[in-house]
DSSP file (Angstrom, degrees, kcal/mol; ACC not computed):
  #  RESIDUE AA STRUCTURE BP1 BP2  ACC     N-H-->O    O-->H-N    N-H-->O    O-->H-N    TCO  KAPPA ALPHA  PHI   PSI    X-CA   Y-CA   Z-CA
    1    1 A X              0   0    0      0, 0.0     2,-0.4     0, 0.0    41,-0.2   0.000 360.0 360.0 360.0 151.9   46.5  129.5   48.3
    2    2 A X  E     -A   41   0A   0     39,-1.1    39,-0.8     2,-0.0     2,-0.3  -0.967 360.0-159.1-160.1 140.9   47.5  133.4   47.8
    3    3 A X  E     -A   40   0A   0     -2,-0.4     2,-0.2    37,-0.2    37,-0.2  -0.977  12.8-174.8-111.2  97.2   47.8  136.4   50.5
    4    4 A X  E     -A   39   0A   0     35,-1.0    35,-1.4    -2,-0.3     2,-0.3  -0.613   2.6-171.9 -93.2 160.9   47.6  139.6   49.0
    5    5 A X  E     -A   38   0A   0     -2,-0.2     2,-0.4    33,-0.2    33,-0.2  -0.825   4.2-167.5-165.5 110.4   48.1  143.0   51.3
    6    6 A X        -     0   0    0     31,-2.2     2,-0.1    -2,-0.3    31,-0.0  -0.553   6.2-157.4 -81.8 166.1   47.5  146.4   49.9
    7    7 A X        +     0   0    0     -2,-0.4     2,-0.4    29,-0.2    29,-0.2  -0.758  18.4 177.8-139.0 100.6   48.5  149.2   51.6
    8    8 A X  E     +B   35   0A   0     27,-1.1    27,-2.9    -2,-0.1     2,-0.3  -0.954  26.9 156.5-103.9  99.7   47.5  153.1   51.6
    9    9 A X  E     -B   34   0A   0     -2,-0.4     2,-0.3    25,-0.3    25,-0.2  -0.928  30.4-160.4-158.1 141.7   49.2  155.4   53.9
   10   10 A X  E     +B   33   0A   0     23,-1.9    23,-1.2    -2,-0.3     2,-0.3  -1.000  31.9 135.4-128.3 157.2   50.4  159.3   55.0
   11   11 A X  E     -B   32   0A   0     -2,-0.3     2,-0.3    21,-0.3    21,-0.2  -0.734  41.9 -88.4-145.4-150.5   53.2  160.2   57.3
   12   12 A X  E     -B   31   0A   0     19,-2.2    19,-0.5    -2,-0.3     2,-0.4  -0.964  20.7-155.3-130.9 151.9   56.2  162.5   57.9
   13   13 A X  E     -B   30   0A   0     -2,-0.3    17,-0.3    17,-0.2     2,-0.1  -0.772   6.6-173.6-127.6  99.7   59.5  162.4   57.2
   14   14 A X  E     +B   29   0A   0     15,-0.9    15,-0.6    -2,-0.4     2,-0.4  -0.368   5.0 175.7 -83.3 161.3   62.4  164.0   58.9
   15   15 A X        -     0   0    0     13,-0.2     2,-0.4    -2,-0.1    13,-0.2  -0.940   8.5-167.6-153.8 130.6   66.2  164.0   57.8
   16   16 A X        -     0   0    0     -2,-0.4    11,-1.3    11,-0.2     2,-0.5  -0.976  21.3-135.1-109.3 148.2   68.9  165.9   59.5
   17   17 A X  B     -I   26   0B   0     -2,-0.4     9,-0.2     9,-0.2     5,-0.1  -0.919  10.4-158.5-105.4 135.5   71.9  166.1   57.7
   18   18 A X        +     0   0    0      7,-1.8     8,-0.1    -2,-0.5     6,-0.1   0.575  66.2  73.1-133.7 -48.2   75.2  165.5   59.4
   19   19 A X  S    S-     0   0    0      6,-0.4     3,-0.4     4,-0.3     5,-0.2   0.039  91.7 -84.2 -78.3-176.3   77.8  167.5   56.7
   20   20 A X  S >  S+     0   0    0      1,-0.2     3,-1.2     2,-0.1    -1,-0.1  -0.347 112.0  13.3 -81.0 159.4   78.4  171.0   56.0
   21   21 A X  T 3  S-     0   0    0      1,-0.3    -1,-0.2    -2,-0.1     3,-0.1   0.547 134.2 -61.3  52.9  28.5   75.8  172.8   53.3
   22   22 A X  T 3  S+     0   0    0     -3,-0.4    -1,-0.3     1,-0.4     2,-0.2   0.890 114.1 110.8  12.0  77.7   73.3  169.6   53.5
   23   23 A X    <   +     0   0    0     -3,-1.2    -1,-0.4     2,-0.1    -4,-0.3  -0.795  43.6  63.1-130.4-177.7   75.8  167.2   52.2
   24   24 A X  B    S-C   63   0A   0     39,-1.4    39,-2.4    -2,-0.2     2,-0.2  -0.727  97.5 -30.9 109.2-174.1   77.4  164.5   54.2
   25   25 A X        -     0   0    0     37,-0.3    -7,-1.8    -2,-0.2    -6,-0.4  -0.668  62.9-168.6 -77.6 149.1   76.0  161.8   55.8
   26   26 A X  B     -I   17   0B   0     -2,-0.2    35,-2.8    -9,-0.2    -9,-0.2  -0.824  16.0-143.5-143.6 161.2   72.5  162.0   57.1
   27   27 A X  E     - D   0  60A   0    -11,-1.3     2,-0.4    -2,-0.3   -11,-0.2  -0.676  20.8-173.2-125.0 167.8   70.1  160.1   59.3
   28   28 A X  E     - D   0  59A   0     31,-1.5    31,-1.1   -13,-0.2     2,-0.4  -0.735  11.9-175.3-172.1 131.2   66.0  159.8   58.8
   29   29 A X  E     -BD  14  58A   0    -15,-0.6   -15,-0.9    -2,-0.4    29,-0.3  -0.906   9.1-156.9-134.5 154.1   63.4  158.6   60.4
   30   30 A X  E     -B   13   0A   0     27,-2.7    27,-0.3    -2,-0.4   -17,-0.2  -0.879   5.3-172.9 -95.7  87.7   59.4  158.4   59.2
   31   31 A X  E     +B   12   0A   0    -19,-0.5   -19,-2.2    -2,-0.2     2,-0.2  -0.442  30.3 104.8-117.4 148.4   56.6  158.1   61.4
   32   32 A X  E     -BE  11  55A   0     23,-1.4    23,-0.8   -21,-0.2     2,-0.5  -0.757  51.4 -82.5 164.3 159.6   52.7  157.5   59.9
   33   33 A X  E     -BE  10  54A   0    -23,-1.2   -23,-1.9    -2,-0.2     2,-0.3  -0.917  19.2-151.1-136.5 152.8   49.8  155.2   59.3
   34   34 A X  E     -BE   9  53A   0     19,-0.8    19,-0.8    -2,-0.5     2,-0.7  -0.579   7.6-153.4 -88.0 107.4   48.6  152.6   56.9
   35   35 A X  E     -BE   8  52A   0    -27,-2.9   -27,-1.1    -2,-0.3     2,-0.8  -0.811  36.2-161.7 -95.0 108.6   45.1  151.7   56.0
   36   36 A X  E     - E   0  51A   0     15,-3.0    15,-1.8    -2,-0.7     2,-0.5  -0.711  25.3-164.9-124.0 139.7   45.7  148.4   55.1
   37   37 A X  E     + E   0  50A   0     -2,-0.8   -31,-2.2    13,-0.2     2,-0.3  -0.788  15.1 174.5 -84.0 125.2   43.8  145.3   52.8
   38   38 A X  E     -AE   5  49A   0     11,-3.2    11,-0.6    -2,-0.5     2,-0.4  -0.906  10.6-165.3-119.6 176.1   44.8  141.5   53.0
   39   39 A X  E     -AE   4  48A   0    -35,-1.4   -35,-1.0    -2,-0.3     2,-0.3  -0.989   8.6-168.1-150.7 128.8   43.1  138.9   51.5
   40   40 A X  E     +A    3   0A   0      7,-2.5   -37,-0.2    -2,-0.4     2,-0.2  -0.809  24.2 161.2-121.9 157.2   43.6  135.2   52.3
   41   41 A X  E     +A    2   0A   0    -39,-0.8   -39,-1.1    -2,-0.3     5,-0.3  -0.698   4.5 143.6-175.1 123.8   41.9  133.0   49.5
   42   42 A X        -     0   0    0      3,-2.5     2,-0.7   -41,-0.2     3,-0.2  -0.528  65.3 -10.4-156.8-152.9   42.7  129.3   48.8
   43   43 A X  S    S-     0   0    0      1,-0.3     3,-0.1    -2,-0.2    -1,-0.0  -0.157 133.3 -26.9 -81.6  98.8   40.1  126.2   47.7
   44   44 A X  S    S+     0   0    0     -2,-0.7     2,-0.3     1,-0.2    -1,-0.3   0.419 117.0 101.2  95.5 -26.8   36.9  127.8   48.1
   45   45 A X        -     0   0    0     -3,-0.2    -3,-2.5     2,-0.0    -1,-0.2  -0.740  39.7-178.0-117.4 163.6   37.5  130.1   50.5
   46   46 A X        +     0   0    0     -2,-0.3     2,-0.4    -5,-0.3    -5,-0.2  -0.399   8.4 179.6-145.6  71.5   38.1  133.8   50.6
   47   47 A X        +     0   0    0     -2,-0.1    -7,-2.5    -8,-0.0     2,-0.4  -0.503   8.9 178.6 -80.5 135.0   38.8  135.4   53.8
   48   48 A X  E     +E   39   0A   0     -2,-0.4     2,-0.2    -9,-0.2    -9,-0.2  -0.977   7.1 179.0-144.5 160.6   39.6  139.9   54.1
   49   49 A X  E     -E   38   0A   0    -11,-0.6   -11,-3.2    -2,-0.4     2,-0.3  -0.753  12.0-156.7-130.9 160.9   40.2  142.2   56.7
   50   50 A X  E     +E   37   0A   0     -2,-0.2     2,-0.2   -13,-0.2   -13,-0.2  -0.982  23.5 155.3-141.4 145.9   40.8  145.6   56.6
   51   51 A X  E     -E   36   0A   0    -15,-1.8   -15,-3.0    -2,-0.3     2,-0.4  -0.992  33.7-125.9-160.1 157.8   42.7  147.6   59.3
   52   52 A X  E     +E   35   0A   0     -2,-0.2     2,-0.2   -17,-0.2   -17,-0.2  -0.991  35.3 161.9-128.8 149.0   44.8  150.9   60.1
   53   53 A X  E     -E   34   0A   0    -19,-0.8   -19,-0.8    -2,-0.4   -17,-0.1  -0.674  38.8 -91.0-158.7 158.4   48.2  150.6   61.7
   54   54 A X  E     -E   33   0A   0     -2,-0.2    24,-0.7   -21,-0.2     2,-0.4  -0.007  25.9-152.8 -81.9-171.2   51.1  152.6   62.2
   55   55 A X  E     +EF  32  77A   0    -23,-0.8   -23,-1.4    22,-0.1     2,-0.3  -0.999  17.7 171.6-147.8 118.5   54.1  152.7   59.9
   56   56 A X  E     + F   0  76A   0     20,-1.2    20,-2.3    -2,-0.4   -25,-0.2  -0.966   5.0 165.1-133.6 157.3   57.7  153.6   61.3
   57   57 A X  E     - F   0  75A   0     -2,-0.3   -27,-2.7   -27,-0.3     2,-0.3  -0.823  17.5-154.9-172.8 159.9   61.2  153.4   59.4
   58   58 A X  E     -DF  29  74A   0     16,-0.8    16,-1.2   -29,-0.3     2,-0.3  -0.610  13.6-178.1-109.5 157.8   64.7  154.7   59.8
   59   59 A X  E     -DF  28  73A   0    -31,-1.1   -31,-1.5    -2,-0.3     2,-0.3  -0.999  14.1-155.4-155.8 170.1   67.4  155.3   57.3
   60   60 A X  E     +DF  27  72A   0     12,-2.3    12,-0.6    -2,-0.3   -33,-0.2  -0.824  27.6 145.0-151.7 123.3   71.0  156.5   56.9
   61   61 A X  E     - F   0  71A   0    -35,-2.8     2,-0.3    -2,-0.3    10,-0.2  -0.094  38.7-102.4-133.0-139.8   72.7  157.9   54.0
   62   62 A X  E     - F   0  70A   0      8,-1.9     8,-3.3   -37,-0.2     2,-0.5  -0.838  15.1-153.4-163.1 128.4   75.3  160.4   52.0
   63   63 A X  E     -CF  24  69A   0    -39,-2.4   -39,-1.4    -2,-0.3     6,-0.2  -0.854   8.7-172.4 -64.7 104.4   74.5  163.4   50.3
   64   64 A X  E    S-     0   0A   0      4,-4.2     2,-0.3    -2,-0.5     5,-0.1   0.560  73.5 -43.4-101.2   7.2   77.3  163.8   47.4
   65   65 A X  E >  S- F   0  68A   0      3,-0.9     3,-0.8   -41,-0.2    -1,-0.3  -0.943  87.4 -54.2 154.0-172.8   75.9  167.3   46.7
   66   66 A X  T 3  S+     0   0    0     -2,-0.3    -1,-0.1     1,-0.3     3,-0.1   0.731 130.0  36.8 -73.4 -31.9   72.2  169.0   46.3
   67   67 A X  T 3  S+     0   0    0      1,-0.1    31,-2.1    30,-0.1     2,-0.4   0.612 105.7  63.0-120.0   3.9   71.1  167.0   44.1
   68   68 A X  E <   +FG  65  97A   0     -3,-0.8    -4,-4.2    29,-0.2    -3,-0.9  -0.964  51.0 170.9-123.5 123.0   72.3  163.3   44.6
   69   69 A X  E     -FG  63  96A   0     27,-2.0    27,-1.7    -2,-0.4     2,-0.3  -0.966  20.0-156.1-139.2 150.6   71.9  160.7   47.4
   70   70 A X  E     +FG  62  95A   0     -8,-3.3    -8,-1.9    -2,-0.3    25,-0.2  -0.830  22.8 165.6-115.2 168.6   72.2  157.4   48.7
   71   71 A X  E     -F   61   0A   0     23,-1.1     2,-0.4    -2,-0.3    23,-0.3  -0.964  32.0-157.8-128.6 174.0   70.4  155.3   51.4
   72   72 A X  E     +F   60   0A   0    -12,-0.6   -12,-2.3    -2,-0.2     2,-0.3  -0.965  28.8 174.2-125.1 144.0   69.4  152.4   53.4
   73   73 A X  E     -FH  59  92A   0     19,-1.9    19,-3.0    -2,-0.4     2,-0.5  -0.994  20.5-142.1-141.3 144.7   66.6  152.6   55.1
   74   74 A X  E     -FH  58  91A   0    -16,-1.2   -16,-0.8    -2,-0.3     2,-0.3  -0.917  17.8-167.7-103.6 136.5   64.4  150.1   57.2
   75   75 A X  E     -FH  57  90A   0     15,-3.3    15,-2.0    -2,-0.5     2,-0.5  -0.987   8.4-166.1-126.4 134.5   60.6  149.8   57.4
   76   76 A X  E     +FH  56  89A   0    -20,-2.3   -20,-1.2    -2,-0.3    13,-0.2  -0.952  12.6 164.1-141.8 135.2   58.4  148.3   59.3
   77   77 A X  E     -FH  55  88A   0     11,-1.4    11,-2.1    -2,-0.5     2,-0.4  -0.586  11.0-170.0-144.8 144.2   54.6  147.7   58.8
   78   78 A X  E     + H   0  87A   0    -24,-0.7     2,-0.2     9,-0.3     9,-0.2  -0.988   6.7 176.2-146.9 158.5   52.3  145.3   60.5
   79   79 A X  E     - H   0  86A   0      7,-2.7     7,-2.1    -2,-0.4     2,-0.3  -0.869  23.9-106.6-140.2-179.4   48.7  144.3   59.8
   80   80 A X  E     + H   0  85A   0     -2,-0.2     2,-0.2   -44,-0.2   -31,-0.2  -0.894  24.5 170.2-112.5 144.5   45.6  141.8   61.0
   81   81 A X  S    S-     0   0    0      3,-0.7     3,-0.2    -2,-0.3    -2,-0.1  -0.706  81.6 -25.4-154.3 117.0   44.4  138.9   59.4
   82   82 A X  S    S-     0   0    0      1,-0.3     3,-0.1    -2,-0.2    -2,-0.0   0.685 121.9 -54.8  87.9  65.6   42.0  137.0   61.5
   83   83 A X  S    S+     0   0    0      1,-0.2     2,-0.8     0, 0.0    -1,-0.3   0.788 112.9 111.1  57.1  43.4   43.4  138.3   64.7
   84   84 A X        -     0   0    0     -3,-0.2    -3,-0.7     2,-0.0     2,-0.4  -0.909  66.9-129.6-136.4 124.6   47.1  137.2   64.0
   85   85 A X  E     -H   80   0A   0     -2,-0.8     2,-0.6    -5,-0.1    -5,-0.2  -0.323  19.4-161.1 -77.8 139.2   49.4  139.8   63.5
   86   86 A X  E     -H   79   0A   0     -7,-2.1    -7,-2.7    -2,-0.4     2,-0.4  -0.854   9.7-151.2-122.8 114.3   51.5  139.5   60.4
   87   87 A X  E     -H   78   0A   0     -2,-0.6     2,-0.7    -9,-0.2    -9,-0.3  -0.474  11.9-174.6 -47.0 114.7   55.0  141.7   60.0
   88   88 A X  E     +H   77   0A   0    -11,-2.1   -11,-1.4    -2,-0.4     2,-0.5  -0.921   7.6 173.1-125.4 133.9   56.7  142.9   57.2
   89   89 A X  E     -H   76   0A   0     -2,-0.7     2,-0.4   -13,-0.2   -13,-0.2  -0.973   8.7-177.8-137.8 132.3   60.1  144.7   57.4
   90   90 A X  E     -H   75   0A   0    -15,-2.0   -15,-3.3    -2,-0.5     2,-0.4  -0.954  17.8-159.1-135.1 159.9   62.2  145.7   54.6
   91   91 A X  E     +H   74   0A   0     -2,-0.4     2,-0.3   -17,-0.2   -17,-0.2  -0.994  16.1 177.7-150.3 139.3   65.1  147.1   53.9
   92   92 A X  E     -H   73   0A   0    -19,-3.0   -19,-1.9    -2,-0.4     2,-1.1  -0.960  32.3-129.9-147.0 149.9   66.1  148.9   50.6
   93   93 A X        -     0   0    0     -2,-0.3   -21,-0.2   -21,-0.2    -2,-0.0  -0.765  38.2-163.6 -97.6  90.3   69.1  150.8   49.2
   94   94 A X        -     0   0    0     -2,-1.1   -23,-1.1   -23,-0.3     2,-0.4  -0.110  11.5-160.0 -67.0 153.3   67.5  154.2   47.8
   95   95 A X  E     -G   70   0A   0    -25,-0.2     2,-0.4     2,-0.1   -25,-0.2  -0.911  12.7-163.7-129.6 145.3   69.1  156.9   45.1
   96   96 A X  E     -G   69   0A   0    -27,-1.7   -27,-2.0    -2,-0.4     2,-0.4  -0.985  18.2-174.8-143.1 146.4   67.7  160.2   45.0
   97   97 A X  E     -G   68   0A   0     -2,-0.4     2,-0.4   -29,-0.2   -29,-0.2  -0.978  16.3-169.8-120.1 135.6   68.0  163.0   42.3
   98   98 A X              0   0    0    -31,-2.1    -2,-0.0    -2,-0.4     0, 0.0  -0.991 360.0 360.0-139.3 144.6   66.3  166.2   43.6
   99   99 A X              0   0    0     -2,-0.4   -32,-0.1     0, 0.0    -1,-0.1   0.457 360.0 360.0 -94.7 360.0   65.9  168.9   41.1
């Protein structure tokens, strides 16, 4: 048996930055929605739905100067598959280089 779940989605992202000269630590939240595929498919059978939900996630990080950053950020997504709602929340430790 296999569950696949695509996902296609736009939203917005705010960050205020916390430090002097946007360094420091900073906070960030996303708001936005998902048009999202699953697929259920096992011995014979092949169920999909398609559906759009929202999309939220938070983060918190450090700026070590203009062009380098860390974070963690949480996200959390939900979708339908045959009227049972199914979760996913992750949480991931980000770098960013901005040119």
């Amino acid at each position: 048996m296999s569950f696949d779940v695509d996902a296609v989605g736009a939203g917005v992202v705010g960050k205020k930055n916390l430090g002097a000269d946007n360094t420091g630590f900073f906070i960030a939240g996303c708001v936005g929605v998902q048009s999202v595929n699953t697929k259920l498919s096992g011995d014979g059978f092949s169920l999909r739905e398609r559906s759009t939900k929202p999309h939220v996630g938070v983060g918190l990080g450090y700026d070590f100067d203009h062009h380098n950053g860390l974070s963690l950020n949480y996200d959390y997504n939900k979708v339908d598959l045959l009227n049972a709602d199914v979760k996913a929340q992750t949480l991931t430790l980000g770098y960013e280089y901005r040119f």
